[in-house]
C-alpha positions, 0 to 999 in steps of 0.5 A: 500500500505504501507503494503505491501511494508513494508512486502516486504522489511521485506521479502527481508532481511529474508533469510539475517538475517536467515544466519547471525543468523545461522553463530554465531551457530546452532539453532532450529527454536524457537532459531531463531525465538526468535533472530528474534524478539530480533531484532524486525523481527517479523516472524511467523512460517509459515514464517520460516519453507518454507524459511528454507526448500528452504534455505536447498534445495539451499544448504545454510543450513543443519541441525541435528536432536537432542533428547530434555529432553522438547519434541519430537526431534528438528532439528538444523539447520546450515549455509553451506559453501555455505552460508557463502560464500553468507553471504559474499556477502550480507553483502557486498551488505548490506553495499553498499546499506546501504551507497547510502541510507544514502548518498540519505538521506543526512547523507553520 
């Protein structure tokens, strides 16, 4: 049970997390995966490329494919105008909740 309520509430902040990475610039999925690990988000790439293909269907994310010196080509992805408009609103809404959980937590 544990488990998977960890695992939902991981899910929950993805999408978050994906646009505030993509808000500071542009990247491939390997960048954003890396970022997400450096952030202890550990996400598998089965995770990542449905969210940000559905991220792109919404409209929150667009991308550009570039030619890489490494490989086959790499497609960068970037946050939309509308997805800084709902990082906007999820950065207010984390902030909310983050202070009534403190506050529940007794350190508010």
């Amino acid at each position: 049970m544990i488990d998977n309520i960890k695992s939902q509430m991981r899910k929950g902040m993805l999408e978050y997390c994906i646009l505030f990475c993509l808000s500071r610039h542009e990247a491939y999925t390997s960048e954003i995966l890396s970022m997400l690990h450096e952030a202890d988000l550990i996400v598998v790439e089965g995770t990542l490329y449905p969210l940000l293909s559905r991220m792109k269907t919404n409209g929150l994310l667009d991308y550009r494919w570039q030619e890489s010196t490494e490989g086959p080509p790499r497609k960068y992805y970037r946050i939309t105008e509308n997805g800084t408009k709902l990082l906007q609103e999820l950065d207010k809404e984390w902030n909310a909740i983050s202070k009534s959980v403190e506050r529940l937590r007794g350190k508010g």
